[in-house]
C-alpha positions in Angstrom: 155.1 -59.9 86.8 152.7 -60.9 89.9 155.1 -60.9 93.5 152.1 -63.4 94.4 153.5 -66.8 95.2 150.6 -68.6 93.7 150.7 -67.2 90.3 154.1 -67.8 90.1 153.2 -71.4 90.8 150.4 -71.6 88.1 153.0 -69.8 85.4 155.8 -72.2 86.1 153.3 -75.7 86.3 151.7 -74.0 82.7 155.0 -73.7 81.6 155.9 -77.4 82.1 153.1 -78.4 80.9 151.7 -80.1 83.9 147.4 -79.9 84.8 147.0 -79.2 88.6 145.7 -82.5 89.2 149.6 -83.6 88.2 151.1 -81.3 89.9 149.3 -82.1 93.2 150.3 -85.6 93.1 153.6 -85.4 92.4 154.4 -83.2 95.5 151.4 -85.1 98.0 148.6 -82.7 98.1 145.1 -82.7 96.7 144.1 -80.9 93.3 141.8 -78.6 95.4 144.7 -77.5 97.6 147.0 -76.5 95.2 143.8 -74.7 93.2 143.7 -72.8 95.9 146.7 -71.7 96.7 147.5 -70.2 92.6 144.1 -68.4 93.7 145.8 -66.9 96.8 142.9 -68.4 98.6 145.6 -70.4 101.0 149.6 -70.6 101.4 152.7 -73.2 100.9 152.3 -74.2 104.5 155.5 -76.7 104.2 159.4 -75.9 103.4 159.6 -79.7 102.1 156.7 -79.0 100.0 157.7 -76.2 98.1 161.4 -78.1 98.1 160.0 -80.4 96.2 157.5 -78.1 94.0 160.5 -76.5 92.6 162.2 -79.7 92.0 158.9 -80.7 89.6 158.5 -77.5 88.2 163.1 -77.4 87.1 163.0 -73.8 88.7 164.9 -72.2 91.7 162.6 -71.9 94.7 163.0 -68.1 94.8 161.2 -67.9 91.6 158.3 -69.5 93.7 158.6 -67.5 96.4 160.6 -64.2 95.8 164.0 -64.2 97.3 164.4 -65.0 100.6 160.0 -65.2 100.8 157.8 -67.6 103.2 154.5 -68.4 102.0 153.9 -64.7 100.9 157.2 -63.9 99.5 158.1 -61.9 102.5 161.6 -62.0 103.7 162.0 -63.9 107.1 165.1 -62.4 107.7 165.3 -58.8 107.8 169.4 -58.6 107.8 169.2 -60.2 104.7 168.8 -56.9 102.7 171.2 -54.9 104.3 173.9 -57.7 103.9 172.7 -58.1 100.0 173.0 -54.3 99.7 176.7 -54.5 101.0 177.3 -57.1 98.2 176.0 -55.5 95.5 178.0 -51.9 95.9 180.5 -53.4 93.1 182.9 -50.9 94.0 185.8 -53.0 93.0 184.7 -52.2 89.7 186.7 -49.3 90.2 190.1 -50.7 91.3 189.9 -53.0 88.0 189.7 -50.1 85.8 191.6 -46.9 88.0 194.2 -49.2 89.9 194.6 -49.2 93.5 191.5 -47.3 96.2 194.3 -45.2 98.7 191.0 -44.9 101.0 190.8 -48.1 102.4 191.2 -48.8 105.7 191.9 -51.2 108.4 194.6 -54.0 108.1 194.2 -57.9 107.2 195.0 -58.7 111.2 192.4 -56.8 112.5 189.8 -57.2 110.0 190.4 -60.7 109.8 189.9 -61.1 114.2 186.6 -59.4 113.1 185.6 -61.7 110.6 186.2 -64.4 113.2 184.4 -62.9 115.7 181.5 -62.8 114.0 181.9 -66.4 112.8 181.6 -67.4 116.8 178.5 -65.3 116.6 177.0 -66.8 114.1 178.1 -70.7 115.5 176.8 -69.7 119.2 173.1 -68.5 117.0 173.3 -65.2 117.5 172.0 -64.7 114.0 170.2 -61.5 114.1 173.7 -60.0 115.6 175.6 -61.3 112.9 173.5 -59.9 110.7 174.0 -56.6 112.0 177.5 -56.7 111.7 178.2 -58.3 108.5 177.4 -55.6 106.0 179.7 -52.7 107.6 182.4 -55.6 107.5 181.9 -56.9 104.0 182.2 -53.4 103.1 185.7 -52.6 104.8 186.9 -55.8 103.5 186.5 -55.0 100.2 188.0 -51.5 101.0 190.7 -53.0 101.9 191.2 -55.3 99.7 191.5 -52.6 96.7 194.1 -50.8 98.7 196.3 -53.6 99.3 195.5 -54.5 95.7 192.7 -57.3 95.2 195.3 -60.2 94.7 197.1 -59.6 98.1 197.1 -62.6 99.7 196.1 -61.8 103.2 193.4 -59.6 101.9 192.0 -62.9 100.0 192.2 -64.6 103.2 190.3 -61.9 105.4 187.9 -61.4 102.1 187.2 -65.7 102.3 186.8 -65.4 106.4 184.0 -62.7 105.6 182.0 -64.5 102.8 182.4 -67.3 104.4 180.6 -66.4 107.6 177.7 -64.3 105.3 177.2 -67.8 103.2 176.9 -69.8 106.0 174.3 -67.8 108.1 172.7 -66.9 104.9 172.3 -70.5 104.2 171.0 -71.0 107.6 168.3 -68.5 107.9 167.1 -69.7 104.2 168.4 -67.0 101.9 169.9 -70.0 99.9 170.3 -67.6 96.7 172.2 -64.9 98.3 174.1 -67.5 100.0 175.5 -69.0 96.9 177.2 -65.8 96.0 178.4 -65.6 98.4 180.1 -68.7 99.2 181.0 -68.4 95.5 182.8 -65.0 96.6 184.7 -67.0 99.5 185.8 -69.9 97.1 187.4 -67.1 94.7 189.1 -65.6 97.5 190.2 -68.7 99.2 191.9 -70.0 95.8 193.7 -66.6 95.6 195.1 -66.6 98.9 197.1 -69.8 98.5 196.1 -71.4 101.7 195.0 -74.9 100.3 193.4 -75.2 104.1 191.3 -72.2 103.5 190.4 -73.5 99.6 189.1 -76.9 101.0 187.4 -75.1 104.2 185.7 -72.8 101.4 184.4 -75.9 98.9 183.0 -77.7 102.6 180.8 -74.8 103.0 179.5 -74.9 99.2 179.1 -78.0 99.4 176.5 -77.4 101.9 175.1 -74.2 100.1 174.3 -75.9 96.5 172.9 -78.8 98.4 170.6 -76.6 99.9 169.9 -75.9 96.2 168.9 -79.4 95.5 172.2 -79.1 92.9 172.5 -82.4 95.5 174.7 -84.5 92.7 176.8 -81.2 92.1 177.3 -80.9 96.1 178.5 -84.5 96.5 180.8 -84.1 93.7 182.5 -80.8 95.3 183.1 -82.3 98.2 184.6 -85.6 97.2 187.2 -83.9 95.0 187.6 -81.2 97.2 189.1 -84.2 100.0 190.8 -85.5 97.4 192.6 -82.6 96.5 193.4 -81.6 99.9 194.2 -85.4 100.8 197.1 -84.8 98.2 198.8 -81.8 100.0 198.8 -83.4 103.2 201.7 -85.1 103.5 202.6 -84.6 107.5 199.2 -82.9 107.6 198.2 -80.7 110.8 194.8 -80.8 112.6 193.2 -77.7 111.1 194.1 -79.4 107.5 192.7 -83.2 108.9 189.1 -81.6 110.4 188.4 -80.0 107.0 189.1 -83.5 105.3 187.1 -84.9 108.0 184.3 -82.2 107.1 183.8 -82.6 104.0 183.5 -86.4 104.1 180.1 -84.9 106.5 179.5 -82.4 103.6 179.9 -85.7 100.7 178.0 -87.5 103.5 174.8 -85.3 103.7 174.7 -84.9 99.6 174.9 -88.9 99.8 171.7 -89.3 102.0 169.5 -86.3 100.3 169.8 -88.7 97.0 169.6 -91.8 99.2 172.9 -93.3 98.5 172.5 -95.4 101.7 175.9 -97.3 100.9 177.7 -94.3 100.3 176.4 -92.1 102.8 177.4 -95.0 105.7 181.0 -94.9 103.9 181.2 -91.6 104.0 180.5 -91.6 107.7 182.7 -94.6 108.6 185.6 -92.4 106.8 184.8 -89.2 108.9 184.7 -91.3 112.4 187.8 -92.7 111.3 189.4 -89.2 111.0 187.5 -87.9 114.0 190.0 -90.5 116.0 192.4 -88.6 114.8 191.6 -84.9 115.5 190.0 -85.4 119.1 187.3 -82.8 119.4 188.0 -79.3 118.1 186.2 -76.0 116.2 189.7 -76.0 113.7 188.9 -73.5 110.7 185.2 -73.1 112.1 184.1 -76.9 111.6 183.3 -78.2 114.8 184.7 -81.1 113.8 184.7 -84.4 116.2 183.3 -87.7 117.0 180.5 -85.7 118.7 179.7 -84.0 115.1 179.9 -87.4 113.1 177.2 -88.6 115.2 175.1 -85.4 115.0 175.5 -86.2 110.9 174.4 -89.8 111.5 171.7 -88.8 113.1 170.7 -86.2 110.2 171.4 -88.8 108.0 169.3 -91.5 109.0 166.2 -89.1 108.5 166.9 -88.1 105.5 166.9 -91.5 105.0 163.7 -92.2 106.3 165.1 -93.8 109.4 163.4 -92.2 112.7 164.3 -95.5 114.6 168.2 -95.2 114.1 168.1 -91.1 114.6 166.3 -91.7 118.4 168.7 -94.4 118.9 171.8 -92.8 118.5 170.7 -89.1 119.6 169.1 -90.5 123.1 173.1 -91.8 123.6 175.1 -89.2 123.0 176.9 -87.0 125.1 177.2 -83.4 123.9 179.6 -82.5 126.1 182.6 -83.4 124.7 181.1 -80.5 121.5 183.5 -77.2 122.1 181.9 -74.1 124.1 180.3 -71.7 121.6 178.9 -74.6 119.1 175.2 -73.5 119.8 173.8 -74.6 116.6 175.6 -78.4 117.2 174.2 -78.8 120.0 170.6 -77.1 118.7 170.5 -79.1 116.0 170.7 -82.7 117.7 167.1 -81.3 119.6 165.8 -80.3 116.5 166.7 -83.8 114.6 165.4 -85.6 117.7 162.0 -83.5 117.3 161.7 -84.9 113.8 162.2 -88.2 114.4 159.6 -88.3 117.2 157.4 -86.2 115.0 157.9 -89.2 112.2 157.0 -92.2 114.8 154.2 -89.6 115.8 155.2 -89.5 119.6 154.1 -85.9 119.1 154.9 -85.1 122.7 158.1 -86.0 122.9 158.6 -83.8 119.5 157.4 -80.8 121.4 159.3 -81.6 124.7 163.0 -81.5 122.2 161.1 -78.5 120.2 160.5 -76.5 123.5 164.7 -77.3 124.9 166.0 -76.7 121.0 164.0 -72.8 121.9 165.6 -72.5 125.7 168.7 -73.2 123.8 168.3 -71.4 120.6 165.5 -69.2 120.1 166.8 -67.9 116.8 167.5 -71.4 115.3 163.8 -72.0 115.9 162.9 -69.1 114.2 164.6 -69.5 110.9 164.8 -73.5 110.5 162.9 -74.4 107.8 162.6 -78.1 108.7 161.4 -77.0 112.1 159.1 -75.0 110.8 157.7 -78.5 109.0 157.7 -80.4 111.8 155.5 -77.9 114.1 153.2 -77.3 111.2 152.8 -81.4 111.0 152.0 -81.6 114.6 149.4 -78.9 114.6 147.9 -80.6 112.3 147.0 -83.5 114.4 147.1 -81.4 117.4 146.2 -83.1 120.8 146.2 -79.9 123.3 146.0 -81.8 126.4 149.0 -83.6 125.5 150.8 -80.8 124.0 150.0 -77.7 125.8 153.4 -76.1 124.3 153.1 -75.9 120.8 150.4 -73.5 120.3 152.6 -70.8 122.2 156.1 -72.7 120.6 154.4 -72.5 117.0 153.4 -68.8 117.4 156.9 -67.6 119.0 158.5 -69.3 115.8 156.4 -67.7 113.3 154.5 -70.7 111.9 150.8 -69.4 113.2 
């Protein structure tokens, strides 16, 4: 079978039975654009485009692309393979059938301060660092694991910390596949270790994986009866226990605006503020969760929602100071949602202006954001130089030309 991204696309449109012409319109292009890309003659320019190819065509997008692939079915992120190697070793196999590894090393409280540090890493969008780190510690957890015995609690606790960290920079940096297994490897754990805190922390952040997925009903679901679950246990509930409730009302939030459930989606975030009163600002079990972070979902929301007015609106007033040190990507993000908006009411210079500080502030973030990517393909598009002397140099730094 051809690696080349345009065949793939003629196979799986022949497949559904769709003419090019079809195709074309049902994911906004012309019928000689998409001719030429299954000829090679041009790339998938556009992450929302081939989103939404993949949607039409009822397959995954790596099947489109290769895993992890940009318009060539290259990886963007080189970590990914050395993280995807550590995950595939399977050497737990061998615990299953010969009982307990003796060999591994390093305890639960140290691995675990590890698996947390890299967490911070990974929130303050140091991704490439993470990256590097990751696969030597998925494969002493998992040492470990087998020689405490693989249903040691503390073990399933350190084991969630780690998969948890790999799904959610996997997730980020568009390795959506590889992130699903493993957030599916942190939900396992997190259920084993008996922590219902950890459990619900573990559903938030598939939530936001199968989402990514476009399993977007599925997502919602998870994260509705993942709060109600945990809303059951809390009887005199603490603050780590209330900002995961309060997260995955953000999680149910952003499934409820991909499948424009305006009604719900403003329920959902009336529910989170509510909590987010009673938290205060706070990074409890990695969530950021705040007032500050309802807001930066609002504002995420209202795109998704087709609503650039709103999104300026309430970006242009909020203060990100009251976000905790070390939430890089929070803070990131808001520039890169604000970029969008602008980019949507075509005030392309203000787009590049937020582009430009998201970059000062998060070169790596830049790099890997699909979206972003979007938005600076759009403006070159329509590319005024004299206006936006910026993006040229911004577009190339991120990869897009």
């Amino acid at each position: 079978m051809s690696d080349k991204p345009g065949e793939r696309i003629a196979r799986a449109r022949r497949r559904r039975g769709l003419s090019q012409a079809v195709l074309a319109g049902l994911v906004g292009r012309s019928e000689s654009w998409l001719s030429q890309v299954e000829r090679g003659r041009r790339g998938v320019d556009s992450h929302a485009v081939l989103t939404r190819m993949a949607a039409v065509l009822r397959v995954e997008m790596e099947e489109l692309t290769g895993p992890g692939g940009g318009e060539e079915g290259r990886r963007v992120y080189q970590p990914a393979a050395q993280i995807e190697h550590a995950m595939t070793r399977y050497d737990a196999a061998a615990a299953s059938i010969g009982g307990r590894d003796p060999q591994g090393t390093g305890s639960a409280g140290h691995l675990g301060a590890m698996a947390r540090t890299a967490y911070q890493s990974y929130q303050a969008t140091r991704y490439d660092d993470t990256g590097r780190v990751l696969p030597a510690l998925i494969i002493q957890a998992e040492a470990a694991s087998r020689a405490a015995g693989l249903d040691n609690p503390q073990m399933c606790a350190v084991r969630a910390l780690v998969y948890d960290t790999a799904a959610a920079l996997l997730n980020r940096v568009g390795e959506a596949a590889l992130a699903w297994v493993a957030a599916d490897r942190a939900m396992a754990a997190a259920e084993q270790s008996g922590q219902p805190s950890l459990a619900a922390a573990s559903a938030w952040r598939m939530s936001y994986v199968i989402g990514s997925r476009s399993h977007l009903a599925e997502a919602l679901e998870l994260a509705m009866t993942a709060a109600g679950a945990l809303e059951r246990t809390m009887r005199a509930p603490d603050a780590d226990a209330l900002s995961v409730y309060g997260a995955l009302h953000l999680a149910a939030a952003t499934a409820a605006a991909a499948i424009y459930d305006r009604a719900m989606t403003a329920t959902l975030l009336t529910k989170a503020r509510e909590i987010a009163h009673a938290t205060g600002e706070g990074n409890r079990m990695g969530t950021a969760f705040g007032d500050v972070n309802v807001s930066i979902h609002a504002i995420s929301a209202a795109l998704q929602l087709g609503d650039a007015k709103t999104a300026i609106e309430t970006g242009e007033a909020l203060d990100l100071a009251a976000l905790p040190a070390g939430c890089t990507g929070r803070r990131t993000q808001l520039r890169l949602d604000l970029a969008r908006a602008y980019a949507m009411r075509r005030q392309d210079a203000a787009a590049v202006n937020l582009l430009a500080a998201a970059e000062r502030l998060s070169p790596q973030l830049v790099r890997y954001d699909g979206r972003t990517r979007d938005v600076l393909t759009t403006l070159l598009r329509r590319e005024h130089q004299p206006s936006t002397p910026e993006l040229r140099p911004l577009a190339r730094r991120a990869g897009v030309i």
